[in-house]
FIDRENPA-547281 format. One record per residue (C-alpha): x, y, z; residue in three letters; residue number from 1. Coordinates in nm, 4 decimals. Each point is the difference from the previous one (the first is absolute). Layout:
       xx       yy       zz drenba bati
        X        Y        Z    ala  NUM
...
This chain:
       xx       yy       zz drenba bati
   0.5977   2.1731   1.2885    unk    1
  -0.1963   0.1160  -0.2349    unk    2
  -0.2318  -0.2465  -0.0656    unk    3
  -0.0693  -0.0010   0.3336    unk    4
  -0.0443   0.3899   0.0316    unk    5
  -0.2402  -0.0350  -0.2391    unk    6
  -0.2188  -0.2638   0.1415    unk    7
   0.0897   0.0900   0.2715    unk    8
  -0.4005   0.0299   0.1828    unk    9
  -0.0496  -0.3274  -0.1840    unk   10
   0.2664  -0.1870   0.1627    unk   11
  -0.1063   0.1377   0.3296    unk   12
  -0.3713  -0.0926  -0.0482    unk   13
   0.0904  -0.3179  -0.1077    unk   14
   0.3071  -0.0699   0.3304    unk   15
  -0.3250   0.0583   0.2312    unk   16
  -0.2325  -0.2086  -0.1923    unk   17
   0.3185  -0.2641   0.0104    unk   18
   0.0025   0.0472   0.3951    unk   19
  -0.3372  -0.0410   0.0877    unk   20
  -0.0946  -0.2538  -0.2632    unk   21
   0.3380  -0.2082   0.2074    unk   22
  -0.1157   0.0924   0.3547    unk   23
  -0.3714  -0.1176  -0.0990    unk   24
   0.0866  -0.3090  -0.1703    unk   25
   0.3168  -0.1199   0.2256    unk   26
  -0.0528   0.2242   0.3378    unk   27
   0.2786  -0.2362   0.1263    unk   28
   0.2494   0.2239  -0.1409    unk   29
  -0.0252   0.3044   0.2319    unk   30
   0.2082  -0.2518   0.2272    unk   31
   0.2765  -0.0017  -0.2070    unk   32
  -0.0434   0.3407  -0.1235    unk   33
   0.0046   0.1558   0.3989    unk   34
   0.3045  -0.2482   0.1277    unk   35
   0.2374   0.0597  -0.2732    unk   36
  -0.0886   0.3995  -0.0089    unk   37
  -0.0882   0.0738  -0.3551    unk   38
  -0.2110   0.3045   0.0556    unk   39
   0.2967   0.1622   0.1903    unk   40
   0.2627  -0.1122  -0.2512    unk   41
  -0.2078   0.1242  -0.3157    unk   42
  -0.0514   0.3453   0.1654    unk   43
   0.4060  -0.0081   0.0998    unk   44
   0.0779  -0.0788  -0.3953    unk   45
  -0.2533   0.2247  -0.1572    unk   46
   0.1367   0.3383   0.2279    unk   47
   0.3520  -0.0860  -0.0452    unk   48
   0.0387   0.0883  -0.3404    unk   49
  -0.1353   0.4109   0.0074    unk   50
   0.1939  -0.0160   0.3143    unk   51
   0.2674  -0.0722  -0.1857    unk   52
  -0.0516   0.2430  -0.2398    unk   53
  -0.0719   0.2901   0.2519    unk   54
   0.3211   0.2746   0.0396    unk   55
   0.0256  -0.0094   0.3294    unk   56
   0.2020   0.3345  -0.0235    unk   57
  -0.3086   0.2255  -0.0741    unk   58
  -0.1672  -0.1197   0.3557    unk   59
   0.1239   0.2837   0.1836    unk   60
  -0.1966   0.2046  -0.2366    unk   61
  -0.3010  -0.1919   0.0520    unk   62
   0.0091   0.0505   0.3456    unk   63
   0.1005   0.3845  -0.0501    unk   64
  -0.3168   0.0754  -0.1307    unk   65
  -0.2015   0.0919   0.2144    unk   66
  -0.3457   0.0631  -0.2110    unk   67
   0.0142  -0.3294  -0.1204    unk   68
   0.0626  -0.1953   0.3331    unk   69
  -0.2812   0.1918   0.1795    unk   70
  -0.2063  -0.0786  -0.2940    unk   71
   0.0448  -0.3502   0.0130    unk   72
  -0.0547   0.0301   0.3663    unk   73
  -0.3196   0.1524  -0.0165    unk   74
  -0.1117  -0.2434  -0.2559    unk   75
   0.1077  -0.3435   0.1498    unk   76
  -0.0511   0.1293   0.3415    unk   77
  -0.3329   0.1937   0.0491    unk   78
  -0.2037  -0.0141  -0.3473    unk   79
   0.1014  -0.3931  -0.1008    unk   80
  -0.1275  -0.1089   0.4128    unk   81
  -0.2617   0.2196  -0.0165    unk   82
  -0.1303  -0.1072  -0.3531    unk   83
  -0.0124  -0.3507   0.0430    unk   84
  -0.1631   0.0024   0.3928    unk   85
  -0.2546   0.2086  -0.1795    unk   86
  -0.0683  -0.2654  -0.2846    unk   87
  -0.0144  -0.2980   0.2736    unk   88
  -0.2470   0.1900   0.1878    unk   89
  -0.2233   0.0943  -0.2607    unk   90
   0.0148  -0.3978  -0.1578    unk   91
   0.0693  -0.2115   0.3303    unk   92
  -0.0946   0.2001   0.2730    unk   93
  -0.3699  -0.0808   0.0397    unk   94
  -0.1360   0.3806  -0.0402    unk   95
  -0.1052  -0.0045  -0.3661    unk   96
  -0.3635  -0.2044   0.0183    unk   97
   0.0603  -0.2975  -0.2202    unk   98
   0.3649  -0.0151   0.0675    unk   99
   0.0623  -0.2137   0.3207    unk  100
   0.2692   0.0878   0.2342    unk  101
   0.3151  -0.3054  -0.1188    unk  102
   0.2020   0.0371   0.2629    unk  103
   0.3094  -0.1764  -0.1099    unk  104
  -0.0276   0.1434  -0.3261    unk  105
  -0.0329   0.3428   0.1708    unk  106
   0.3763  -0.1282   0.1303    unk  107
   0.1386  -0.0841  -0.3057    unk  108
  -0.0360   0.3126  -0.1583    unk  109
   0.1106   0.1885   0.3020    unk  110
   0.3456  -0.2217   0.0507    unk  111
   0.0331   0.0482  -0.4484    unk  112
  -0.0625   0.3791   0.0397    unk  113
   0.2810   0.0588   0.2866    unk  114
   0.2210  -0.2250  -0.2011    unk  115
   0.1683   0.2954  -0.1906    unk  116
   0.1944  -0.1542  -0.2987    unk  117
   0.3697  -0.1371   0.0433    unk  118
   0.0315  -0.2193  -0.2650    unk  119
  -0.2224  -0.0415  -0.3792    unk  120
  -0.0017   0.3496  -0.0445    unk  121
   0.3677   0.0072  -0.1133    unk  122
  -0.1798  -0.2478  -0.2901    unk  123
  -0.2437   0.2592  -0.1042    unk  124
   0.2010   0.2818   0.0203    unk  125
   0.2640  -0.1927  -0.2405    unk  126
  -0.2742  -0.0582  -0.2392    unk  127
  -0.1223   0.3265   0.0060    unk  128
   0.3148   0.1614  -0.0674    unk  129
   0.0278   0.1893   0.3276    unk  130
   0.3035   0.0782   0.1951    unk  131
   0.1727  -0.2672   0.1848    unk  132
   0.2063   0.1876   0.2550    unk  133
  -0.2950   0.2418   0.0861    unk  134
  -0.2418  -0.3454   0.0577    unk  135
   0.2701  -0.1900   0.1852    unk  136
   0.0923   0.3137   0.2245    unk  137
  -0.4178  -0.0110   0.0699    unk  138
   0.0059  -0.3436   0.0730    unk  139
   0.2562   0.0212   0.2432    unk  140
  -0.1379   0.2817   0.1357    unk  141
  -0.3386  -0.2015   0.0817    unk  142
   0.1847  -0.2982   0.1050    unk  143
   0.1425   0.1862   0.3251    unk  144
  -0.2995   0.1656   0.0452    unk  145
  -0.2118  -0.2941  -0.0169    unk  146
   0.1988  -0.2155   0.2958    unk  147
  -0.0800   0.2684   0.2331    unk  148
  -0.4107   0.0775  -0.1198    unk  149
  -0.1039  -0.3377  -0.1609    unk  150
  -0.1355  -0.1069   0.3421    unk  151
  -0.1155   0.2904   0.0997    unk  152
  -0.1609   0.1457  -0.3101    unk  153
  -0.2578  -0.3977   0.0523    unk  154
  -0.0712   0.0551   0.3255    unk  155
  -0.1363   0.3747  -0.0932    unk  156
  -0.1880  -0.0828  -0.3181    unk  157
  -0.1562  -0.3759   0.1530    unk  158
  -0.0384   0.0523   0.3795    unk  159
   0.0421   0.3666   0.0508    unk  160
  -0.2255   0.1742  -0.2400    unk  161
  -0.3459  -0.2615  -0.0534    unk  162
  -0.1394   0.0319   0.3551    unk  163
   0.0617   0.4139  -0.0643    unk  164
  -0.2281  -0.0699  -0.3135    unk  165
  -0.2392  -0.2061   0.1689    unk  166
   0.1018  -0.3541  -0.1475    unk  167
   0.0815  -0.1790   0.3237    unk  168
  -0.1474  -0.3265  -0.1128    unk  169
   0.2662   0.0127  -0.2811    unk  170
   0.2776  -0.0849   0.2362    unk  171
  -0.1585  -0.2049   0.2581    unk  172
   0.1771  -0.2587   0.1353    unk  173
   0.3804   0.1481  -0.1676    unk  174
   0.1091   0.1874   0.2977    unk  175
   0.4002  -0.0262  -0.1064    unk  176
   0.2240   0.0114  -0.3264    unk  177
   0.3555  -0.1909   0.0923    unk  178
   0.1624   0.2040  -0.2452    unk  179
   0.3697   0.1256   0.0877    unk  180
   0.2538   0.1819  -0.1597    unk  181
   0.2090  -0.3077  -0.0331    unk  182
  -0.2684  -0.1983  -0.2002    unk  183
   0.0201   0.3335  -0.2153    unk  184
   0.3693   0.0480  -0.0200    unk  185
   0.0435  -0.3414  -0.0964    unk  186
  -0.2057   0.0035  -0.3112    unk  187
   0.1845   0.3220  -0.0681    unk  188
   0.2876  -0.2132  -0.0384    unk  189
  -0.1410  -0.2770  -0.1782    unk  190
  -0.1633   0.1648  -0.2771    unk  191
   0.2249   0.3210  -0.0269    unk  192
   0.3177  -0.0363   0.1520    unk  193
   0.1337  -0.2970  -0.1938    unk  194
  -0.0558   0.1285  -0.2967    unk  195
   0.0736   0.3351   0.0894    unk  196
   0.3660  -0.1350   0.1583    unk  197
   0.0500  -0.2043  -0.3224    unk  198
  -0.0789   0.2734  -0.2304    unk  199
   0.2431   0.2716   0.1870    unk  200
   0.2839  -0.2691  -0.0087    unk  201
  -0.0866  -0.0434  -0.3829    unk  202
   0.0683   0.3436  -0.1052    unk  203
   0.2240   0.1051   0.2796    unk  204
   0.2464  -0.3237  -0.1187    unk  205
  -0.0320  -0.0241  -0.3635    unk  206
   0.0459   0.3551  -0.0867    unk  207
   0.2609   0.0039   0.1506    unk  208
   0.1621  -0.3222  -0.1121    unk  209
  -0.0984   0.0136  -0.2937    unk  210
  -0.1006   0.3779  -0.1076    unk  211
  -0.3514   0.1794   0.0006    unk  212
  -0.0138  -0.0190  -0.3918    unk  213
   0.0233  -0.3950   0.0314    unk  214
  -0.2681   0.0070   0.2914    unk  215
  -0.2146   0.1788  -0.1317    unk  216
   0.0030  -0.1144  -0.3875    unk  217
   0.1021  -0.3711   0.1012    unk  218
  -0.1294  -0.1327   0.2937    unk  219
  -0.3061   0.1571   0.0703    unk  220
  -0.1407  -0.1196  -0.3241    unk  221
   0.0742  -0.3312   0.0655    unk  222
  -0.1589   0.0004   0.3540    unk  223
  -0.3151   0.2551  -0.1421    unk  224
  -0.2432  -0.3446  -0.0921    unk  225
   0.0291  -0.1145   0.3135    unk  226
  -0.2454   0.2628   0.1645    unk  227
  -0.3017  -0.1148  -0.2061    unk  228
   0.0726  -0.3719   0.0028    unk  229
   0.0545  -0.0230   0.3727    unk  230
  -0.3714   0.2205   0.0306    unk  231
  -0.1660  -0.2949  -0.2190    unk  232
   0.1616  -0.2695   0.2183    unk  233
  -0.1443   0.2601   0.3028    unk  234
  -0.2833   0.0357  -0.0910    unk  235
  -0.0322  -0.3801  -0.0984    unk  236
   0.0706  -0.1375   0.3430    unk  237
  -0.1599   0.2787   0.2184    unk  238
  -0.3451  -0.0643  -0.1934    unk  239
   0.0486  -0.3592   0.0564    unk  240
   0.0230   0.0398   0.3565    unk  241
  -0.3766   0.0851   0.0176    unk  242
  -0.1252  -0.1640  -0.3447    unk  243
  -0.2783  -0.2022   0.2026    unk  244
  -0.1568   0.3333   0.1964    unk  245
   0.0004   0.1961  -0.3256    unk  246
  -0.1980  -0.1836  -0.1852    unk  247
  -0.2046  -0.1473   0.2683    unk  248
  -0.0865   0.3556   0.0723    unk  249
  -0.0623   0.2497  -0.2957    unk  250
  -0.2332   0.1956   0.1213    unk  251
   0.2298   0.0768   0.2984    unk  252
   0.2810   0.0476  -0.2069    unk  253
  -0.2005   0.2590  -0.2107    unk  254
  -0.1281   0.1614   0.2880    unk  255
   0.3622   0.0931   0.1208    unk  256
   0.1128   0.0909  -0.3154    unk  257
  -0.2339   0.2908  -0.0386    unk  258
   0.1374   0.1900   0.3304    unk  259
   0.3699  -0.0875  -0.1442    unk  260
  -0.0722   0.1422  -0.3115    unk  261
  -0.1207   0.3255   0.0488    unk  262
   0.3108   0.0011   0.2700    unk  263
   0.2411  -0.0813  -0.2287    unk  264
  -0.1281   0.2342  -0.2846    unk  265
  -0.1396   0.2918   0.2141    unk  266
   0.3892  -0.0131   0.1454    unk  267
   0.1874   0.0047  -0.3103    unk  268
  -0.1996   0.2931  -0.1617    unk  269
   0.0027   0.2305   0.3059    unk  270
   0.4032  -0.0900   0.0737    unk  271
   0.0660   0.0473  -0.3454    unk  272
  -0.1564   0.3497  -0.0180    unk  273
   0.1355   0.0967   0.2969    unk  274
   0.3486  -0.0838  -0.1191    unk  275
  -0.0497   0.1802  -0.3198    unk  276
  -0.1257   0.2944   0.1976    unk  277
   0.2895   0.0849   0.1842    unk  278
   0.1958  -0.0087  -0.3511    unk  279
   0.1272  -0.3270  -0.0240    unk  280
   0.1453  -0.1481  -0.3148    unk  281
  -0.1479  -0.3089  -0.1398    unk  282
   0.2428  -0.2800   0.1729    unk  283
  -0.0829   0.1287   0.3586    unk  284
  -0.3331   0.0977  -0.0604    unk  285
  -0.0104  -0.3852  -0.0827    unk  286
   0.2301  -0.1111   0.3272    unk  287
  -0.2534   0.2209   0.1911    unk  288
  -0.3085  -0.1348  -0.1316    unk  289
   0.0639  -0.3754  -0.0044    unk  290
   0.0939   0.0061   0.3520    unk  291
  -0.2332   0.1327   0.1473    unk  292
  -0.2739  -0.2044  -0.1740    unk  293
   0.1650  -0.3969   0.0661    unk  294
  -0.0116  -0.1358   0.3416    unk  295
   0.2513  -0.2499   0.1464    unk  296
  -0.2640  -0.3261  -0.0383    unk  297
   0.2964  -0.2102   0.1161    unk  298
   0.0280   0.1587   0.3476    unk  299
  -0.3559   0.0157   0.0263    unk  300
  -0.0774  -0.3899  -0.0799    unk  301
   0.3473  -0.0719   0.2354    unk  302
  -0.1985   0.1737   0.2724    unk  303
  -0.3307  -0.0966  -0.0921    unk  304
   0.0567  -0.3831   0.0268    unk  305
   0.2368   0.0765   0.3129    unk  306
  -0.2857   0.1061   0.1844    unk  307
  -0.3359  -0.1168  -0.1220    unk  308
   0.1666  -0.3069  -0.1880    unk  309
   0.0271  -0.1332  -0.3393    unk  310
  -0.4111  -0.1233  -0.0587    unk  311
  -0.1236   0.3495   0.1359    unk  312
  -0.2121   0.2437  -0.1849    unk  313
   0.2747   0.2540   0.1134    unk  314
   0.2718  -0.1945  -0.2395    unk  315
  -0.2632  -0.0835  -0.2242    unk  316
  -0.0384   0.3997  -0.0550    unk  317
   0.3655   0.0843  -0.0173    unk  318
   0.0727  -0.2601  -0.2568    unk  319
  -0.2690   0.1499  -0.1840    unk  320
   0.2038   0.2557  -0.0217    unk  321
   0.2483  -0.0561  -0.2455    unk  322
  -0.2338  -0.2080  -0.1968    unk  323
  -0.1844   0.3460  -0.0910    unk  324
   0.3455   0.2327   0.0408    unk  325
   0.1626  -0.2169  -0.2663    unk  326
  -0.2310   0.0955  -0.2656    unk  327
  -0.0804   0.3561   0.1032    unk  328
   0.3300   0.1492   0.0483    unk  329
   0.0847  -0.1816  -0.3099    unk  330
  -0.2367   0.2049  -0.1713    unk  331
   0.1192   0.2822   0.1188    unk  332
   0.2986  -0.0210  -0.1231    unk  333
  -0.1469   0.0526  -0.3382    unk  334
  -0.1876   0.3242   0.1342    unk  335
   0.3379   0.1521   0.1069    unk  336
   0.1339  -0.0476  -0.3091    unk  337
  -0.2754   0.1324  -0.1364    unk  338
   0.0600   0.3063   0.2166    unk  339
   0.3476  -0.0039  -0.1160    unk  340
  -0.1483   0.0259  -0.3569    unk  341
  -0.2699   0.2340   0.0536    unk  342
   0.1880   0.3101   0.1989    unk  343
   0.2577   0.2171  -0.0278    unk  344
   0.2741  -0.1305   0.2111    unk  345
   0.2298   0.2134  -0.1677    unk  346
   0.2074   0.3126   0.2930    unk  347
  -0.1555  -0.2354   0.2876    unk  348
   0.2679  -0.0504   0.3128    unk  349
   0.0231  -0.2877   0.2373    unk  350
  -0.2684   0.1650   0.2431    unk  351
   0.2801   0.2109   0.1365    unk  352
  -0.1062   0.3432  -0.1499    unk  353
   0.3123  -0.0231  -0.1942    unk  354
  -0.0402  -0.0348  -0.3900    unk  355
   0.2853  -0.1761  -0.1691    unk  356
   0.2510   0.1789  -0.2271    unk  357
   0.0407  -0.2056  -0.3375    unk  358
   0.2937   0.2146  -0.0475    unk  359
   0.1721  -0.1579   0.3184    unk  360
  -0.2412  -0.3385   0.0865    unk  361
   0.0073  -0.2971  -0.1759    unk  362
């Protein structure tokens, strides 16, 4: 593990160049790659193991606190939507001269940006050091919120708001989104709830079996390399998927990434403050920011190719996606550990307004 920890942007770099070099060269392997599911089971093995790790006990705390769930609300809810609508207007929505209205590409952004993230930001938090129970009790929280506003939140943001703004050329001819809360509900499950059931059983079975000293000293060590192996297989086969389009399109590619970027670090920055603002300690303040700044690119492209199909510029832009979150969010995992360097962390609570006791905490 730590070889890989600390190569770790190399190994990455080099999985996507591995992916779309193979999708380029042999585009005959998406076939395989979609009918035996290997997108869906990398995601399933790379979340299991923080799942695992996760003490399920401290959730009720999570949830108890109320600063930091209405924080993350506001966050993943009204700025994240807001932010990224913004960005596709001002790149793909025709009313900057020299920038042509992209329709589809408009799309894509809009179905990434309601995609609030369920699944690799339990990766980046672990890498960053932040608190698993605090990001799993986040994630679940935008899981149930997202069955009930995924749909909703699209048809707001793509067919609601352009003809209010005057860009009714943007959406001609896509009158309807076939988006329901099963289609959401069931990625929920997919790319959360296996892991997440697997996980609970883990720790809920072996410490008692076995002991929490051997769970936590034992087995979780032995299942910790499995997380960053199963995101290089990930990352392998997802890029593979659309090696061809990638690099038959760069200047595409490079024009999405700029709108993703300035997402993805505008997000992380602001959430982070915020967290630190209302006293957080280092590990939430973490949990807080990475959540808010990842999107759920897996129910997005699930959606995406549902209803525009798997050669549109809408799936095009949403697997476009990961291809640029990948490498960003990577990076900024070193700039919260850098933050964890750089301030005083020290007499910080969990958000609560309540400043641990070393005298009585551990």
């Amino acid at each position: 593990m730590d070889f890989l920890d600390r190569y770790l942007t190399v190994w990455i770099l080099g999985a996507m160049a591995v992916g779309v070099g193979l999708g380029f060269v042999a585009p005959a392997v998406t076939g395989p790659i979609r009918e035996l599911h290997l997108v869906e089971v990398g995601l399933i093995l790379m979340l299991y193991p923080p799942l695992a790790k996760a003490d399920y006990s401290q959730l009720r705390a999570v949830f108890s606190n109320h600063r930091v769930l209405s924080l993350s609300l506001v966050q993943n809810w009204v700025i994240g939507p807001t932010l990224m609508f913004g960005l596709a207007v001002v790149f793909f929505g025709g009313l900057i001269p020299g920038l042509p209205a992209r329709p589809e590409y408009f799309l894509g952004l809009v179905f990434i940006g309601m995609a609030r993230c369920i699944a690799m930001v339990l990766v980046w938090n672990e890498l960053a050091e932040g608190s698993t129970e605090y990001v799993t009790g986040l994630v679940a929280f935008n899981s149930l919120f997202q069955i009930v506003t995924y749909g909703v939140y699209v048809w707001f943001f793509a067919l609601f708001l352009p003809p209010l703004l005057g860009m009714e050329p943007l959406v001609a001819g896509i009158t309807t989104f076939d988006i329901t809360p099963t289609q959401v509900f069931e990625a929920i499950v997919v790319f959360l709830g296996v892991p997440f059931g697997a996980g609970f059983l883990s720790r809920y079975v072996g410490t008692r079996v076995k002991g929490r000293e051997w769970y936590d000293e034992e087995f979780v060590p032995r299942i910790d390399p499995l997380t960053l192996v199963a995101l290089l297989f990930t990352v392998i086969v997802m890029f593979a998927t659309q090696g061809g389009r990638i690099v038959g399109s760069p200047g595409d590619v490079l024009l999405i990434a700029v709108p993703l970027t300035i997402y993805f670090v505008v997000m992380f920055l602001v959430s982070f403050g915020m967290g630190r603002g209302i006293g957080a300690d280092y590990s939430t303040t973490t949990a807080i920011g990475f959540t808010a700044a990842s999107n759920n690119f897996e129910l997005a492209i699930a959606v995406a190719v549902a209803v525009f199909g798997v050669g549109s510029g809408v799936a095009f832009t949403t697997v476009v996606g990961p291809l640029i979150e990948v490498p960003v969010l990577l990076a900024l995992v070193n700039v919260a550990l850098y933050f964890q360097r750089r301030y005083d962390w020290a007499g910080r609570g969990d958000g609560s307004g309540r400043v641990p006791d070393p005298t009585t905490d551990d």
